[in-house]
Structure formats: structure tokens, C-alpha cells
C-alpha positions as CSV (number, residue, x, y, z in Angstrom):
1,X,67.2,-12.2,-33.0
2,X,67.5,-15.4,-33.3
3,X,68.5,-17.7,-37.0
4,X,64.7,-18.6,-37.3
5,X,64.0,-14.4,-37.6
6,X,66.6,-14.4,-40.8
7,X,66.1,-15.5,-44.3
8,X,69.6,-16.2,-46.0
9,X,69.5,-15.4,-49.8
10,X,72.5,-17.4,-51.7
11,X,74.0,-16.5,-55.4
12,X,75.5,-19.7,-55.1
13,X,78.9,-19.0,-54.7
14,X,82.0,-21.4,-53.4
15,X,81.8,-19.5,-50.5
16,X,78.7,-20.0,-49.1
17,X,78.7,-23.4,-48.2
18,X,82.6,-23.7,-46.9
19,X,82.4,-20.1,-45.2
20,X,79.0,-19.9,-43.7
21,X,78.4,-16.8,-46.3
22,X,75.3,-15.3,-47.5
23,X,74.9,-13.1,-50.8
24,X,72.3,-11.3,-48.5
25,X,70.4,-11.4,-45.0
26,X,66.7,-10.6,-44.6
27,X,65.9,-9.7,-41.4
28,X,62.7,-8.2,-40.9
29,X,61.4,-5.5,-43.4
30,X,65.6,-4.6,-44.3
31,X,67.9,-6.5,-46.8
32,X,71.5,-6.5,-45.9
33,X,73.8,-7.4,-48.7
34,X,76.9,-9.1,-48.6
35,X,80.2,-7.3,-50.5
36,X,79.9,-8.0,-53.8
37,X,82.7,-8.7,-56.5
38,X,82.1,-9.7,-60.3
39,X,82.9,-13.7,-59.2
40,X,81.5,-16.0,-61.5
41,X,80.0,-19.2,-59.7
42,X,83.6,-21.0,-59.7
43,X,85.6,-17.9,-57.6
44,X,87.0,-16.1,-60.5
45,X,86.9,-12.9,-61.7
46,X,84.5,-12.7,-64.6
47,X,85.8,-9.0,-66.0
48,X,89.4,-9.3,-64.0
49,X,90.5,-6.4,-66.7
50,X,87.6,-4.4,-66.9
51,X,86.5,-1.9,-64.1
52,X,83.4,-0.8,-65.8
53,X,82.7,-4.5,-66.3
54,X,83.1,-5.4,-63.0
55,X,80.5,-2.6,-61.5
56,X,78.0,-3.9,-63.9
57,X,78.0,-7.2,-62.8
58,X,78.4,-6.4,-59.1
59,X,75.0,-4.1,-59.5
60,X,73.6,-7.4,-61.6
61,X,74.7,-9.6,-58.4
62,X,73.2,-7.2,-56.1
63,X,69.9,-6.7,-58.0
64,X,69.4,-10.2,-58.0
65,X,70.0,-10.8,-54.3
66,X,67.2,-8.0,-53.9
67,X,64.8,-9.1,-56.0
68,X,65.2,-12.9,-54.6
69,X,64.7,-11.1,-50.8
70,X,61.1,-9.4,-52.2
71,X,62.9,-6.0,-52.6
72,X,64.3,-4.1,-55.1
73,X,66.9,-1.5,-56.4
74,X,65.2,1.8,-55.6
75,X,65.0,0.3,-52.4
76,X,69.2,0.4,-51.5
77,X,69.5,3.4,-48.6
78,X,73.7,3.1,-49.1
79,X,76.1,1.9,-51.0
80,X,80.3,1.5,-49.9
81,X,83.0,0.9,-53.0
82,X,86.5,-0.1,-52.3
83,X,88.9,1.0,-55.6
84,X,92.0,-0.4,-55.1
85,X,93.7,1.3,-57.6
86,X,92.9,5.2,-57.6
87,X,94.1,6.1,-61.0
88,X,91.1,3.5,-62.2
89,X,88.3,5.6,-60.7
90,X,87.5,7.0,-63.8
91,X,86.8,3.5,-65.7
């Protein structure tokens, strides 16, 4: 498919612009989001302390992207989450 057949969807990241990034892709009638950490608009961690902090505002991030793409939460198929630190799964 070619770039025309995409829709990019930005959060407005540093990324985006110096890494040819996208929050999400729309292609067709499926949203494919980006991976997703609790980075405010300058890079840093917003929560860098706070695991249960951190999901929240990853599922904010994401739920945004969605709603931005014309789709919505109850729409997501799968989800993948990286933990780092094992003895933190809990949070």
C-alpha cells in the first residue's frame, strides 16, 4: 500500500518529527498503535516512580491516538506490555 493509503496520527512527541514516528497508523478500517510509554511532550518520564501511574497514562496516550483515528477503546483486538522489572508487576 502505498503512503497515500495511510493516515499518520501524532501525539506530538520529540520523536515524531526527528524519527519518522507515528503515535498510530490508520490503514484501512484497522488502527495500529505505536508502543506507548508515559512521556510527556518534552521525552521525559511523567510518573518515572510510579508503575500504576505510568499504565494510566499509557492507556490515556493510547485512547487518544484512537479516538483521533475515528476508533475507540472497545475496539483494541490485543495488547503487549514489557515489565522490566518483575518484582513490580503487582503495582
Amino acid at each position: 500500500m502505498t503512503a497515500a493509503g495511510r493516515r499518520l496520527i501524532s501525539s506530538g512527541g520529540p520523536w515524531e518529527a526527528t524519527a519518522s514516528y507515528s503515535r498510530a497508523i490508520v490503514v484501512g478500517d484497522t488502527c495500529w498503535v505505536a508502543g506507548t510509554t508515559d512521556a510527556g511532550l518534552d521525552g521525559s518520564a511523567r510518573h518515572p516512580d510510579d508503575v500504576g501511574a505510568q499504565a494510566g497514562a499509557v492507556f490515556d496516550i493510547i485512547e487518544s491516538a484512537l479516538v483521533q483515528a475515528g476508533f475507540a477503546v472497545a475496539d483494541i483486538v490485543r495488547i503487549r506490555m514489557l515489565i522490566t522489572d518483575m518484582s513490580r508487576a503487582a503495582s
